[in-house]
C-alpha positions in Angstrom: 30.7 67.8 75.5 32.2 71.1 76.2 32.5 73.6 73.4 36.2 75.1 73.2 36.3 79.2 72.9 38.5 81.9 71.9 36.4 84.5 73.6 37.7 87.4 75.4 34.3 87.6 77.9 34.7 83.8 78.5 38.3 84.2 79.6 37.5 87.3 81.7 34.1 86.0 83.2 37.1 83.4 84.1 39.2 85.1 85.8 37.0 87.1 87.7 34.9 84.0 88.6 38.6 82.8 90.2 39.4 86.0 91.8 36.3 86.0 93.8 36.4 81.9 94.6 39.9 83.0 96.0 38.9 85.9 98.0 35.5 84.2 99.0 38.2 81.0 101.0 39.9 83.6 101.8 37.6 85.3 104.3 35.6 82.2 105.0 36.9 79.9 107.7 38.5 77.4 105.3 41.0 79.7 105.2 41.9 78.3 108.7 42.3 75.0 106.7 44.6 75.9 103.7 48.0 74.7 105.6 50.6 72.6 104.7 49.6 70.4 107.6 45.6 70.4 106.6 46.4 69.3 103.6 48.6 66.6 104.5 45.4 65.6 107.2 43.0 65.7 104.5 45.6 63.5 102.0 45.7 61.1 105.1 42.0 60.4 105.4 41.6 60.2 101.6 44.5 57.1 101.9 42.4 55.3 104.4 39.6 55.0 102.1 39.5 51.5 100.1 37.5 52.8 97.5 39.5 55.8 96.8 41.6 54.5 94.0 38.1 53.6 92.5 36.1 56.6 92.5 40.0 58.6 91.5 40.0 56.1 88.2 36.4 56.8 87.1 36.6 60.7 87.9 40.3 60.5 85.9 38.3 59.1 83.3 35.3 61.5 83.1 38.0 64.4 83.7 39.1 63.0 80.4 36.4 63.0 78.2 35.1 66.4 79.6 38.5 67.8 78.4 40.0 68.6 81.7 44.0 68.3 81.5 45.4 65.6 82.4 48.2 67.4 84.8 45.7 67.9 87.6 44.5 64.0 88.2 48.2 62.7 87.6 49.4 65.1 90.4 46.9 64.6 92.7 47.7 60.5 92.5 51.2 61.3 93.4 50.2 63.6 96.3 47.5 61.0 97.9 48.8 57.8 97.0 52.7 58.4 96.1 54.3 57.6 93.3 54.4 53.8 93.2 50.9 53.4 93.7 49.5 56.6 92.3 51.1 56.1 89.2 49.5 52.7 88.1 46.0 54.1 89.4 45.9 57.4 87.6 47.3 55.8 84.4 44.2 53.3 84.5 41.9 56.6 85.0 43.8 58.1 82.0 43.3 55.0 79.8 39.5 54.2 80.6 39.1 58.1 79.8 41.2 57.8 76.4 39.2 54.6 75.3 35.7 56.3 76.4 36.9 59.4 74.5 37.5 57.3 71.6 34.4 55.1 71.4 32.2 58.7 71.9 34.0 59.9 68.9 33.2 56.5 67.1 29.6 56.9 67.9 28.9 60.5 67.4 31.4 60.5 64.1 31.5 64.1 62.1 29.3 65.5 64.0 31.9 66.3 67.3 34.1 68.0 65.1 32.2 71.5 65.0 32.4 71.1 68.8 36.5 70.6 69.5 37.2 73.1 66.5 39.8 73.5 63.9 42.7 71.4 65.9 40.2 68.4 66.0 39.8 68.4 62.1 43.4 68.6 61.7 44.7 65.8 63.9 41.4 63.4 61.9 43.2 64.3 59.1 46.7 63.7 60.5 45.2 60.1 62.2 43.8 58.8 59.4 47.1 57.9 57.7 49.2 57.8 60.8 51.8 54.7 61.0 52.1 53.1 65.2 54.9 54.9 65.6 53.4 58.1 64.5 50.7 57.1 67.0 53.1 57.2 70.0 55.0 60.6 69.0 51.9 62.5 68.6 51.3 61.6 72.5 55.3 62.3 73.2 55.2 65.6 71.4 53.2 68.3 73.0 51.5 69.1 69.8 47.8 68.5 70.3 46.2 67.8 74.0 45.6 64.2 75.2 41.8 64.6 74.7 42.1 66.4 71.2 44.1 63.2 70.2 41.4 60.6 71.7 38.9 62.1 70.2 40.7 62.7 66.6 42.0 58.6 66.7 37.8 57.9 67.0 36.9 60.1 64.1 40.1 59.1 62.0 38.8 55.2 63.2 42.4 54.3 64.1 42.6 50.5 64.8 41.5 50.1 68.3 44.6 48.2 69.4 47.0 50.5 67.7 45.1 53.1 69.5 45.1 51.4 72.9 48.4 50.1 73.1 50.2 53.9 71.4 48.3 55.3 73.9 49.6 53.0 76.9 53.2 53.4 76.0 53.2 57.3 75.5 51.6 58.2 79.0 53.7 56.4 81.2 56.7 58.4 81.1 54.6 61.4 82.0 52.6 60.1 84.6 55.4 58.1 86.3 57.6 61.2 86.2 54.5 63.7 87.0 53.5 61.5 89.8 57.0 60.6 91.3 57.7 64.6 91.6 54.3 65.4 93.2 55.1 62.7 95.6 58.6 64.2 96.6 57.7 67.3 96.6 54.3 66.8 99.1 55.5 64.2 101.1 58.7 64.7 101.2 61.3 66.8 103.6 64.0 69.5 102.8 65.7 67.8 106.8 67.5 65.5 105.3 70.5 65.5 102.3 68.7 62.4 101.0 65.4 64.1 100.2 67.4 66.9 99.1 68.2 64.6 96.3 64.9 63.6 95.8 63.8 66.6 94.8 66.8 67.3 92.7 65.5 64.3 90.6 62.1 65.5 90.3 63.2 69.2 89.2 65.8 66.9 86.3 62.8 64.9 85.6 60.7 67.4 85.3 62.8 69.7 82.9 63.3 66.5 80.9 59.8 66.0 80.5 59.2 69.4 79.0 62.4 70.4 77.3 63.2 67.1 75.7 60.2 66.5 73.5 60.0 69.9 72.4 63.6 69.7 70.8 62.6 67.1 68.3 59.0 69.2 67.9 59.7 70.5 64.1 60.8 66.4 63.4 57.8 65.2 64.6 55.6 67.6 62.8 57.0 66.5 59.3 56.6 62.8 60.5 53.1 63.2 61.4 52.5 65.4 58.6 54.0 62.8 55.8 51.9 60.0 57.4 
């Protein structure tokens, strides 16, 4: 289980572990591979395989209970898969990952609190008394991450099918809308008024998706916060 940290060496021994993967593809001959058209090769093969939705739903899930956001599996579904199909698949890697980080929390109990830090404690606390509907707005809301939230519903002992089912209705707005914009924007064509308006929806969708929670951010807070 990772250990979240403030440091400033961690987040420079970060960035300068970046910059030089970036500059080490960049003289290397995969740099001859980094084209719109490589990529669309390499999403091509990765269709083809029958056991790729398998192997995307269990690394979803272990991306999930290693912390890793959420953004990056939900794109890449709509990118490989598009957004009818990717959609359903990473949203089964999301829930297998929220209902392993759950049971971990179960099982390793106070304990994995020192590890997540402060915001950890505080969402246990928050979870403990939380009503189903609190459940889903805490997901809605962009006030904790997804795996903060998994992980403080297990130490908080939420009722597993409040848990399960909260967590199932929250995430599919995101990773339809996530998904469906990846998918118009990789696949898609700017040759053509129709795709034009494609993307159009995506950019709304996308603005909605971020904009539209936050505006009811400081009514959620004293929701969560009153139990």
């Amino acid at each position: 289980m990772p250990s979240p940290s403030s440091s400033p060496w961690l987040k420079v021994s970060l960035a300068v572990g970046l910059m030089a993967l970036i500059i080490g593809v960049y003289i290397s001959p995969l740099r001859d591979h980094l084209t719109l058209e490589g990529a669309r090769s390499v999403v091509s093969s990765l269709r083809g395989l029958w056991f790729g939705p398998l192997i995307f739903i269990l690394a979803y899930a272990l991306g999930v209970v290693l912390c890793v956001p959420a953004l990056v599996f939900m794109t890449c579904a709509g990118v490989i898969w598009g957004w009818k199909l990717g959609a359903p698949i990473a949203l089964c890697g999301a829930m297998l990952g929220a209902m392993s980080s759950y049971h971990v929390a179960r099982y390793l109990g106070g304990g994995l609190l020192a590890r997540l830090g402060p915001k950890a404690e505080v969402v246990s606390r928050r979870l403990e008394r939380a009503s189903f509907r609190s459940l889903i707005l805490i997901r809605l809301v962009p006030l904790f991450p997804f795996f903060i939230v998994n992980y403080g519903a297990g130490l908080a002992r939420v009722k597993w099918p409040d848990f399960v089912l909260s967590t199932f209705l929250a995430i599919i707005p995101a990773h339809l809308i996530i998904a469906y914009s990846a998918d118009q924007i990789f696949n898609g064509t700017l040759s053509s008024g129709d795709a034009v308006k494609r993307l159009a929806v995506a950019g709304v969708l996308l603005a909605a998706l971020v904009l539209l929670p936050t505006l009811f951010r400081k009514k959620v807070e004293q929701e969560i916060g009153e139990g």
